[in-house]
One Martini backbone bead per residue (centre of mass of N, CA, C, O) as a GRO file, in nm:
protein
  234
    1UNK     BB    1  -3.146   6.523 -22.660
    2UNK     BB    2  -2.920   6.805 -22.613
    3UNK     BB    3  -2.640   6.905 -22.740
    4UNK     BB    4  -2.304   7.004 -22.688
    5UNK     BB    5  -2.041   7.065 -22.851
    6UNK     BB    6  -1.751   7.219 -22.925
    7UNK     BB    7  -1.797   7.386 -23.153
    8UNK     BB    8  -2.057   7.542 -22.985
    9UNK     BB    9  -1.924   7.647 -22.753
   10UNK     BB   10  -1.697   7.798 -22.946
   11UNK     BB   11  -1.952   8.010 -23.007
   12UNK     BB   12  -2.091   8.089 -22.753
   13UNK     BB   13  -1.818   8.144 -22.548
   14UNK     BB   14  -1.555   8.241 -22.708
   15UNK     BB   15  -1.611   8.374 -23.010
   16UNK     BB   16  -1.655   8.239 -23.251
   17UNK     BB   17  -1.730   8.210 -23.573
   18UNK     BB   18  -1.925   8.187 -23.857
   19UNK     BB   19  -1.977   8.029 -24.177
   20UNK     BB   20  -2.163   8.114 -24.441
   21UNK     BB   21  -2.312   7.926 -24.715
   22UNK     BB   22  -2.412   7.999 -24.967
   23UNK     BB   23  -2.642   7.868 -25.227
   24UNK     BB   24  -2.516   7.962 -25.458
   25UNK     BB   25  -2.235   7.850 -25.415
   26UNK     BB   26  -2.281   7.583 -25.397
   27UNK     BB   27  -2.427   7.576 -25.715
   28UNK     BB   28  -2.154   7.639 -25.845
   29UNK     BB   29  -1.949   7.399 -25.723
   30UNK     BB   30  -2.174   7.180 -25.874
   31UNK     BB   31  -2.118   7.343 -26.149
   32UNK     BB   32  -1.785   7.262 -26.150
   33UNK     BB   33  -1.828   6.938 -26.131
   34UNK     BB   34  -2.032   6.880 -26.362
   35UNK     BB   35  -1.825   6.976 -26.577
   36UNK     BB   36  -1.552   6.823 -26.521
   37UNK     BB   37  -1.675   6.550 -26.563
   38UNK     BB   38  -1.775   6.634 -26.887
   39UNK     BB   39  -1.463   6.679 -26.953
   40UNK     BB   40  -1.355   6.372 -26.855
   41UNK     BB   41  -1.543   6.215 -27.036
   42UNK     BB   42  -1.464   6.337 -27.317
   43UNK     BB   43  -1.128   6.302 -27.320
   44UNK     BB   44  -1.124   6.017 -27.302
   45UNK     BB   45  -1.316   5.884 -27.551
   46UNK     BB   46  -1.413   5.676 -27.734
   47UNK     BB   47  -1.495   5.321 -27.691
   48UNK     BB   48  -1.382   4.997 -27.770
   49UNK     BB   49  -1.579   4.795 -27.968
   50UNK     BB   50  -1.651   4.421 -27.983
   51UNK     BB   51  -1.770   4.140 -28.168
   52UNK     BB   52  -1.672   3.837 -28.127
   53UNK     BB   53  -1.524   3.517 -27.977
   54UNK     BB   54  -1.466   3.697 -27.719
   55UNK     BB   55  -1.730   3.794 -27.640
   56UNK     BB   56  -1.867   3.530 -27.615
   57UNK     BB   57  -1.693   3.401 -27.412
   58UNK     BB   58  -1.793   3.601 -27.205
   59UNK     BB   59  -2.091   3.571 -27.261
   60UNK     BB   60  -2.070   3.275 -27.100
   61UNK     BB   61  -1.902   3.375 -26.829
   62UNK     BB   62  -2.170   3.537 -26.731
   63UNK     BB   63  -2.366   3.324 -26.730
   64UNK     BB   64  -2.261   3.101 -26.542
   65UNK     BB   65  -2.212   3.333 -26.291
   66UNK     BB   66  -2.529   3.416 -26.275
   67UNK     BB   67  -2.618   3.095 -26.242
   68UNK     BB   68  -2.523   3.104 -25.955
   69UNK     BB   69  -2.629   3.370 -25.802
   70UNK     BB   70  -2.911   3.431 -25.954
   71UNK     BB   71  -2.871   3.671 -26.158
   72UNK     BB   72  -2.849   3.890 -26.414
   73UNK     BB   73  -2.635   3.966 -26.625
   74UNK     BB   74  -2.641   4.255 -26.609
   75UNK     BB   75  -2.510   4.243 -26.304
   76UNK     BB   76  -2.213   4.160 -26.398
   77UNK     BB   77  -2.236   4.274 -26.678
   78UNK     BB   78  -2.268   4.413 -26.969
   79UNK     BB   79  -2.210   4.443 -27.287
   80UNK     BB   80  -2.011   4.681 -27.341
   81UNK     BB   81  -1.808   4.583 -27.169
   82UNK     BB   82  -1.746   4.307 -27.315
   83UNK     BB   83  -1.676   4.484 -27.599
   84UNK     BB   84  -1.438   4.631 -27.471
   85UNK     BB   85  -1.284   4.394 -27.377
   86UNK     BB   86  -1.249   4.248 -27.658
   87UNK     BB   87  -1.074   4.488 -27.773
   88UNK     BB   88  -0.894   4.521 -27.600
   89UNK     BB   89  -0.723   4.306 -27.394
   90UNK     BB   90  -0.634   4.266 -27.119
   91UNK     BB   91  -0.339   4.152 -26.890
   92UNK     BB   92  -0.440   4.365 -26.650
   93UNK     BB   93  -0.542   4.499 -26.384
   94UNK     BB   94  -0.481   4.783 -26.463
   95UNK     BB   95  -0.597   4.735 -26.787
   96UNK     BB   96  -0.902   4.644 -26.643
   97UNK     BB   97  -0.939   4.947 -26.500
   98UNK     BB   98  -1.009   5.076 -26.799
   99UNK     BB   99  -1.276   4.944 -26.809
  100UNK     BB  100  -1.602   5.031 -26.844
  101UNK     BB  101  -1.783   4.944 -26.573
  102UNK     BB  102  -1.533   4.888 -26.334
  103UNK     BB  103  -1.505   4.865 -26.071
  104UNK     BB  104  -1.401   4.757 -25.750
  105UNK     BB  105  -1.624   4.569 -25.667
  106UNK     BB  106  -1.635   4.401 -25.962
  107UNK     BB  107  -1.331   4.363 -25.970
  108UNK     BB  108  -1.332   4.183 -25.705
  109UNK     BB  109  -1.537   3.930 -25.829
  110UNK     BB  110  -1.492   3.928 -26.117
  111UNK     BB  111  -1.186   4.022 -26.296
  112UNK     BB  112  -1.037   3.778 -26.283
  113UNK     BB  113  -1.195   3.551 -26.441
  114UNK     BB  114  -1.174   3.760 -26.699
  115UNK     BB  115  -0.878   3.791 -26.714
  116UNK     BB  116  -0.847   3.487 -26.768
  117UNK     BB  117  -1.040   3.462 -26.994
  118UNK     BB  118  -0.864   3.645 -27.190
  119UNK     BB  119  -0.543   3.490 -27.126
  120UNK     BB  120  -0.640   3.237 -27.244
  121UNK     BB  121  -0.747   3.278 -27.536
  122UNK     BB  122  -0.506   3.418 -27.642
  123UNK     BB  123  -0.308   3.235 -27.576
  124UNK     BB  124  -0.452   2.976 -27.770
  125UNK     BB  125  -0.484   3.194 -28.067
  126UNK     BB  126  -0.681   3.405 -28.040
  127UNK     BB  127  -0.661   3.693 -28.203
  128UNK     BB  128  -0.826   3.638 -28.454
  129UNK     BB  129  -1.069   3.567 -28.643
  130UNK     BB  130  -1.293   3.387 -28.718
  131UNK     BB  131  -1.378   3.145 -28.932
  132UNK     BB  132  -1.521   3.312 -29.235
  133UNK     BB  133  -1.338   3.623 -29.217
  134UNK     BB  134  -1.192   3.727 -29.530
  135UNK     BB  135  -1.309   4.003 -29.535
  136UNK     BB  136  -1.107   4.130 -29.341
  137UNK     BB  137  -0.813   4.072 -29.378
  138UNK     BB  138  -0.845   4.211 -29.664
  139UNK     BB  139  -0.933   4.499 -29.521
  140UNK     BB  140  -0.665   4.528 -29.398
  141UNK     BB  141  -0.454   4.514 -29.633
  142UNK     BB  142  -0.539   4.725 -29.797
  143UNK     BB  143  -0.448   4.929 -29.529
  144UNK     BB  144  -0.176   4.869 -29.557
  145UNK     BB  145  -0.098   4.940 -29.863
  146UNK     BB  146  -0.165   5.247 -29.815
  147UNK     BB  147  -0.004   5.304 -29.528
  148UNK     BB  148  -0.129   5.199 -29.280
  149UNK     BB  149  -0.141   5.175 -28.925
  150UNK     BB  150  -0.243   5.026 -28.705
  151UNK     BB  151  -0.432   5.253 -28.563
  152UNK     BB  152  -0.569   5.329 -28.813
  153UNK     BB  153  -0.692   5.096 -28.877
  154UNK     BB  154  -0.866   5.043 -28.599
  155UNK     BB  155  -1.026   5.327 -28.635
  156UNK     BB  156  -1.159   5.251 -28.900
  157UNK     BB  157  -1.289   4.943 -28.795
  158UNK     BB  158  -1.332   4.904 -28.509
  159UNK     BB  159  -1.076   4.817 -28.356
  160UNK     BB  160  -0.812   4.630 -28.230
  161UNK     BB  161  -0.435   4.642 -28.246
  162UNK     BB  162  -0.465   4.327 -28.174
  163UNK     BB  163  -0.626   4.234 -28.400
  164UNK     BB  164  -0.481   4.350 -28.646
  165UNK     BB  165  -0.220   4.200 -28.537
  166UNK     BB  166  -0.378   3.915 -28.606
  167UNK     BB  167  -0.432   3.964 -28.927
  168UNK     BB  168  -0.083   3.978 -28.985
  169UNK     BB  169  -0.034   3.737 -28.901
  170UNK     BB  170  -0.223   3.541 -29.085
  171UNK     BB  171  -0.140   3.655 -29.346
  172UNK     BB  172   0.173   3.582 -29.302
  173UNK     BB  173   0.089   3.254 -29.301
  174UNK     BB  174  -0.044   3.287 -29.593
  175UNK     BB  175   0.165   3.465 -29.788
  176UNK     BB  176   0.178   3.731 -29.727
  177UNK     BB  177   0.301   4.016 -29.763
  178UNK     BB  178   0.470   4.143 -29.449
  179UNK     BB  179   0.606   4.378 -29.309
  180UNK     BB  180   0.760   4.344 -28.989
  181UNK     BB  181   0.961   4.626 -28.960
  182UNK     BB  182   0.691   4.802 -28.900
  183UNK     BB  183   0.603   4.640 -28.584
  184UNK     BB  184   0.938   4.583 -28.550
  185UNK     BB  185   1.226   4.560 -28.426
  186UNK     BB  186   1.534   4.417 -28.373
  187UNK     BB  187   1.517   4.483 -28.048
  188UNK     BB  188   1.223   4.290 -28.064
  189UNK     BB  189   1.318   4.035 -28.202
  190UNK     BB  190   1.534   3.955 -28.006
  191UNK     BB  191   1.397   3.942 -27.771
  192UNK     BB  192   1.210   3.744 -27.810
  193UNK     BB  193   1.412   3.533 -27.856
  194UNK     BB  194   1.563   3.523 -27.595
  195UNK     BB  195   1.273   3.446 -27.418
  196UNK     BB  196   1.285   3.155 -27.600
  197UNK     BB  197   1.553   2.993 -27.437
  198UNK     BB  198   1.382   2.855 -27.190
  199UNK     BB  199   1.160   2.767 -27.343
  200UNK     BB  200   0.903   2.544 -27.441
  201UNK     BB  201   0.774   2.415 -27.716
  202UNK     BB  202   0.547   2.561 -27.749
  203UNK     BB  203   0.476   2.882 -27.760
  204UNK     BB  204   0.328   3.100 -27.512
  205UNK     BB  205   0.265   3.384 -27.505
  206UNK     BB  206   0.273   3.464 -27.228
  207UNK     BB  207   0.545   3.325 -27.144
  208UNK     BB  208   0.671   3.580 -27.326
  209UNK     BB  209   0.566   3.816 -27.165
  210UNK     BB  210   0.686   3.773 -26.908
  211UNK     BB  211   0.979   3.751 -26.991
  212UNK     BB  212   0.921   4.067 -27.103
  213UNK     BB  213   0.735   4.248 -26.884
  214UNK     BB  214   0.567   4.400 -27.102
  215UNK     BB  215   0.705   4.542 -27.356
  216UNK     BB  216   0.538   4.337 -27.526
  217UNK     BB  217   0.291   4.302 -27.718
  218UNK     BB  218   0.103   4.013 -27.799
  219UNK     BB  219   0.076   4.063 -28.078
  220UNK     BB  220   0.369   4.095 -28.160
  221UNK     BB  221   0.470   3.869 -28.062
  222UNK     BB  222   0.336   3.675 -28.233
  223UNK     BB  223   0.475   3.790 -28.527
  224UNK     BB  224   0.768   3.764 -28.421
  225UNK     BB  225   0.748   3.449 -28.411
  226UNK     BB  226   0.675   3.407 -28.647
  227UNK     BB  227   0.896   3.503 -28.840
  228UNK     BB  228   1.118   3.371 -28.682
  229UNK     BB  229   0.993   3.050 -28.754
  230UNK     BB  230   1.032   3.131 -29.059
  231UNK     BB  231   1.374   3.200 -29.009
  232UNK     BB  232   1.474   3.002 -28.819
  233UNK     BB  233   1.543   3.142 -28.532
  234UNK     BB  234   1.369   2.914 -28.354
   0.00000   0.00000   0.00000
């Protein structure tokens, strides 16, 4: 049975206009968004991914996840995503919600588990890569000697610069000259110190992060924490 609208009524009976909308028109429309598209998913840049320890670790809580669920592990992430994660090393909501692949849905189900898998990790000192790795950290050290910063080596080598700044902890704590004020300034290093008069020693990144309300990423943090702990300054 058919019925009849407001809508309809009202060009029946009162006389409203109906605009028709051509279709070259919606074509033009569709292909104005597809454009759109293609050219915010260009501007976005390249996405840094790592295979390191961190990544076998979420591969690893992701086969877990699968075979509770009983679904195939890219169901829950693919490989690109988790290699994502492990580049970036997100520390919250917001910075886990721009690594790719990973929606509403999956952020919600899923983002939690891996957000805190990441900083359990982080926390607990693994910034460096695994041990066995003496020839990356040396391509590190040659490429800060030529005077590249944390971002070029990064970009050099396709790592995060969390990755970079823990290969330069690693280094300063192995007796390298590593010049800490390259990559922290004094009111950088006061606030590290002022952060951990609170806290019982050993330092968790972590909790001086959040004492620091995310002012300092961790890779500075932990490197910060050397120098200090180097210089007795706490």
């Amino acid at each position: 049975k058919m019925k009849l609208t407001e809508a309809s009524q009202a060009v029946l009976f009162l006389g409203q206009n109906v605009r028709l909308v051509r279709a070259d028109t919606v074509q033009k429309r569709k292909e104005e968004e597809d454009a759109k598209t293609k050219s915010r998913r260009k501007s976005a840049g390249p996405r840094n991914r790592v295979r390191d320890e961190l990544f076998e670790h979420l591969r690893q809580l992701r086969l877990d996840i699968s075979r509770k669920k009983g679904v195939p592990p890219y169901i829950v992430f693919s490989d690109a995503t988790l290699e994502e994660m492990a580049a970036e090393r997100p520390v919250n909501e917001q910075e886990m919600r721009r690594i790719s692949g990973l929606g509403e849905a999956k952020m919600s189900e899923f983002g939690q588990a891996f957000l805190k898998a990441i900083n359990d990790f982080t926390t607990a000192g693994n910034q460096a890569p695994p041990p066995g790795k003496d020839e990356a950290y040396r391509v590190t050290f040659q490429l800060y000697q030529q005077g590249c910063n944390v971002e070029e080596i990064a970009a050099k080598r396709n790592i995060s610069p969390e990755t970079v700044l823990g290969h330069f902890t690693h280094l300063y704590e192995s007796g390298e000259h590593i010049d800490i004020k390259r990559f922290l300034n004094k009111n950088d290093l006061a606030s590290i110190a002022e952060a951990t008069k609170y806290l019982e020693p050993p330092f968790h990144i972590k909790e001086v992060y959040d004492a620091m309300k995310g002012t300092v990423s961790y890779g500075r943090i932990k490197l910060g924490l050397s120098y200090l702990a180097n210089k007795k300054l706490i």
